[in-house]
C-alpha positions in Angstrom: -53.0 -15.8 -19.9 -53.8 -16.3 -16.4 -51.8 -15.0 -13.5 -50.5 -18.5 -12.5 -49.7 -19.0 -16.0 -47.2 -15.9 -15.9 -46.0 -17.0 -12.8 -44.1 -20.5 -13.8 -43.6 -18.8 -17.0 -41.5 -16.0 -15.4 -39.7 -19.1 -12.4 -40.6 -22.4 -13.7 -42.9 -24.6 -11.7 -41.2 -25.2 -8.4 -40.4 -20.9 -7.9 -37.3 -19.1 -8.9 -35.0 -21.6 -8.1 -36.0 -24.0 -10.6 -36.5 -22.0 -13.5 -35.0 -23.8 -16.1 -33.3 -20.8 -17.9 -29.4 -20.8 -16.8 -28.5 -17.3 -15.6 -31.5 -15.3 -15.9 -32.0 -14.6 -12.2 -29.4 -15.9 -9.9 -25.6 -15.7 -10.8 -24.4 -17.3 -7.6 -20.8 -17.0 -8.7 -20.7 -13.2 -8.7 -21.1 -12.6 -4.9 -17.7 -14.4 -3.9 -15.9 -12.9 -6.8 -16.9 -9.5 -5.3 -16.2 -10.5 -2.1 -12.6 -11.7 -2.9 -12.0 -8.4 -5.3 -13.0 -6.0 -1.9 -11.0 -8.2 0.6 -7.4 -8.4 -1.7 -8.8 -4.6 -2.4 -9.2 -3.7 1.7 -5.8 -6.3 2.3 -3.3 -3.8 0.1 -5.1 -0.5 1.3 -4.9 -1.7 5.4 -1.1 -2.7 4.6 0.6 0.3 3.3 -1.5 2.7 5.4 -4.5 3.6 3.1 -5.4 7.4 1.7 -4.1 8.6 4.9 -1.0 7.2 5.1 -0.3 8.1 1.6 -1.2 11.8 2.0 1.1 11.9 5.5 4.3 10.5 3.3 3.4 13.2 -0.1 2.9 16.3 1.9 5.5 17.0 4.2 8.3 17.0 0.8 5.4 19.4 -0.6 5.5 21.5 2.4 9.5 21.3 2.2 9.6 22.9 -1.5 6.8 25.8 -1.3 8.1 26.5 2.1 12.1 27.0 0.5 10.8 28.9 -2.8 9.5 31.8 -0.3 12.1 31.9 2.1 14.7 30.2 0.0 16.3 29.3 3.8 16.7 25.7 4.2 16.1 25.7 7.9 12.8 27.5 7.4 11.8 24.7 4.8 13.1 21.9 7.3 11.1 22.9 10.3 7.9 23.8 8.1 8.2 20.1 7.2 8.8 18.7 10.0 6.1 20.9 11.9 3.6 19.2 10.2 4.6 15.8 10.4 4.3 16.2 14.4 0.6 17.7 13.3 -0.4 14.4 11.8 0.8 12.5 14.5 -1.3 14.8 17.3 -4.2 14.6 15.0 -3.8 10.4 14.8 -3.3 10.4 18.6 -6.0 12.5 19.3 -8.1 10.6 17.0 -6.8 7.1 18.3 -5.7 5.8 15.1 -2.2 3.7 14.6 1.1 6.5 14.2 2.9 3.7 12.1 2.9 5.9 8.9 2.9 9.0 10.3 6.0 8.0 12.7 7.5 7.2 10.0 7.2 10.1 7.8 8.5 12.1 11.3 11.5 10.1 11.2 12.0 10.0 7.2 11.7 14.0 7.7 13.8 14.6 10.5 16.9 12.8 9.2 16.5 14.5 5.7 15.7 18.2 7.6 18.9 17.3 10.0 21.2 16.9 7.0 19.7 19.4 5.1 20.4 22.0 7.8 23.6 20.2 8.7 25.1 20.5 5.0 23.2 23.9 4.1 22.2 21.7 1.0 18.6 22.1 0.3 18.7 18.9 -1.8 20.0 17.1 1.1 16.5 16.6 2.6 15.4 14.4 -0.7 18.8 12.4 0.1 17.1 9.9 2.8 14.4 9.2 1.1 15.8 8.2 -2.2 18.2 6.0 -0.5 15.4 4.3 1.4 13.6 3.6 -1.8 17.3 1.8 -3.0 17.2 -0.2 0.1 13.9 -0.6 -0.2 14.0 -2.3 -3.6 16.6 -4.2 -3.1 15.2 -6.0 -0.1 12.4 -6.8 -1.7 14.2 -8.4 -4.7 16.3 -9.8 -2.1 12.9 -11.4 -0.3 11.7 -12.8 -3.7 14.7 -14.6 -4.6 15.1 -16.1 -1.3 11.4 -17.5 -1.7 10.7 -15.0 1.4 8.6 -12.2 -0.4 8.2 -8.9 1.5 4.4 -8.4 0.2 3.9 -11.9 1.4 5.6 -10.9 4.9 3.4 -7.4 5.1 -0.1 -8.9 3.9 -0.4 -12.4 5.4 -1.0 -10.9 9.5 -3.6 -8.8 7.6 -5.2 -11.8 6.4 -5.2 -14.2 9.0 -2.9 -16.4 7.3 0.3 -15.6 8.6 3.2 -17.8 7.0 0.8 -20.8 5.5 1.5 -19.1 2.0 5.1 -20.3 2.1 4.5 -23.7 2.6 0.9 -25.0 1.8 -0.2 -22.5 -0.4 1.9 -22.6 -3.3 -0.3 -20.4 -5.6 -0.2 -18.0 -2.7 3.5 -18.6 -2.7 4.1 -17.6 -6.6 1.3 -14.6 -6.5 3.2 -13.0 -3.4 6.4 -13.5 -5.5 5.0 -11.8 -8.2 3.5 -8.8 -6.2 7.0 -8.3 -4.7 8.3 -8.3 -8.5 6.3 -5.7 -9.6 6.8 -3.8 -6.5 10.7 -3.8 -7.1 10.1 -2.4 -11.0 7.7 0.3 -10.5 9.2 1.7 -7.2 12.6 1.5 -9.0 11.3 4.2 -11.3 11.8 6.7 -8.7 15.5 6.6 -7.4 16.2 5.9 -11.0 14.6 9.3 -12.2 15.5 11.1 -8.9 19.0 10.0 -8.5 20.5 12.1 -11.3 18.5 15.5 -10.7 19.9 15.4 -7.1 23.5 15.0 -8.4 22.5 18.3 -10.4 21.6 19.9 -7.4 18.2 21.0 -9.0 16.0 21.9 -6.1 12.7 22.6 -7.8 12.5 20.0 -10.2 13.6 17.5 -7.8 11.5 18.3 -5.2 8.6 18.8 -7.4 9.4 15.3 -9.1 9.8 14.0 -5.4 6.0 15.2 -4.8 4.4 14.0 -8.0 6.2 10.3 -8.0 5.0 9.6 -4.6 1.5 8.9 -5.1 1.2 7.3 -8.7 4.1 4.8 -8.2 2.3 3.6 -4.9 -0.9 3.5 -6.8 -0.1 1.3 -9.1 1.7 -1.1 -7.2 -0.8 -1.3 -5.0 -3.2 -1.7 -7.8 -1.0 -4.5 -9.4 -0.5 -6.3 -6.4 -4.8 -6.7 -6.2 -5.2 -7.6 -9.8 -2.5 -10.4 -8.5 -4.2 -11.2 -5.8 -7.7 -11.6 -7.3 -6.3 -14.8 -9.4 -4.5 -16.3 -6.6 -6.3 -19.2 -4.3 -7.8 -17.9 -1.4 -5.1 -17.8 2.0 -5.5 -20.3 4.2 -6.2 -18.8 7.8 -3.2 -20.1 9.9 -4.5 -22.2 13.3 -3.6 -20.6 16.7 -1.9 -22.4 19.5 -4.5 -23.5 22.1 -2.6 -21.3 24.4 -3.0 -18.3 22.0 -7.0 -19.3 21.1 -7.7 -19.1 25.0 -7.6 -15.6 26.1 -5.8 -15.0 29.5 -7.5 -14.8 32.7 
């Protein structure tokens, strides 16, 4: 067989886009699936402050624990955790990153270390935290029922599409109601669990608890919340103001 022959054999007479043979060479559908799995992917890691927001939010508690099974002094513990939630915001300012998370976790960890030292309660330092998380879940079953959801609220600036979702992008609309759903049943796993070992005024088990639910649970919402998003339509970017479009001079 001659080379020619092998060659409209292997892409059909007018080259490989006319080959004749459905999905042997070109799957054009696969690029924008990918594309739409790493942007809802990128969306939910940018939002609740990727690996590094994750790790400045886990190991201060960790710090807490080891710190108070040497010394077994609460204020030791306290200012060992709160020590090195000032390093990660240094280290983000020196680095020029955002201190959202890790101003945060200073807060979190200085209201828990205050009470903790206040009180003389080394449980007290867990107490903030799992009544954040209460809060937390009920404002976001709050924000679903009211049509309002708080993954909608946190993800649409991140997308470009603002507040379209609520009112021309229904799909969008149910999907970020969903999310928040989900959101509210896996991060109510923690206070649920928590709540009772800090009424015991078990120290190690709850702070070791504390340590290992704060990573997994976030996880998996955050996984969720993708696998949601990858079925819902794509967000419609919301149009600026000719004012805002224009930059100042």
């Amino acid at each position: 067989m001659s080379n020619e022959a092998i060659r409209v054999t292997a892409h059909g007479p007018n080259g490989p886009q006319d080959d004749g043979q459905p999905g042997v060479y070109e799957q054009p559908a696969a690029e924008p699936e990918r594309d739409a799995s790493k942007e809802a992917a990128e969306t939910v890691l940018k939002a609740f402050g990727g690996v590094r927001g994750m790790i400045d939010m886990t190991l201060p508690g960790l710090v807490y624990i080891v710190a108070f099974n040497i010394t077994h002094k609460v204020p030791v513990a306290a200012w060992s955790a709160l020590a090195l939630c000032a390093v990660f915001v240094v280290l983000r300012l020196a680095r020029r990153e955002t201190i959202q998370h890790a101003f945060s976790g200073v807060f979190g960890v200085a209201i828990g270390a205050w009470i903790s030292m206040k009180t003389g309660k080394a449980e007290d330092f867990y107490l903030p935290g799992l009544l954040w998380n209460v809060g937390y879940c009920l404002a976001l079953a709050v924000s679903a029922l009211v049509r309002w959801p708080m993954i909608g609220l946190m993800l649409g600036p991140i997308t470009g599409e603002m507040f379209t979702w609520r009112k021309q992008n229904p799909g969008r609309l149910a999907a970020y109601t969903k999310a928040t759903w989900a959101w509210v049943l896996i991060m109510g796993l923690k206070p649920v669990i928590l709540f009772p070992l800090y009424f015991t005024h078990n120290i190690n088990l709850l702070g070791w608890l504390k340590v290992a639910l704060g990573i997994p649970p976030l996880l998996l919402a955050m996984y969720v919340t993708w696998r949601i998003l990858l079925t819902a339509p794509p967000p419609i970017k919301a149009e600026l103001d000719e004012d805002e479009a224009e930059p100042r001079k």
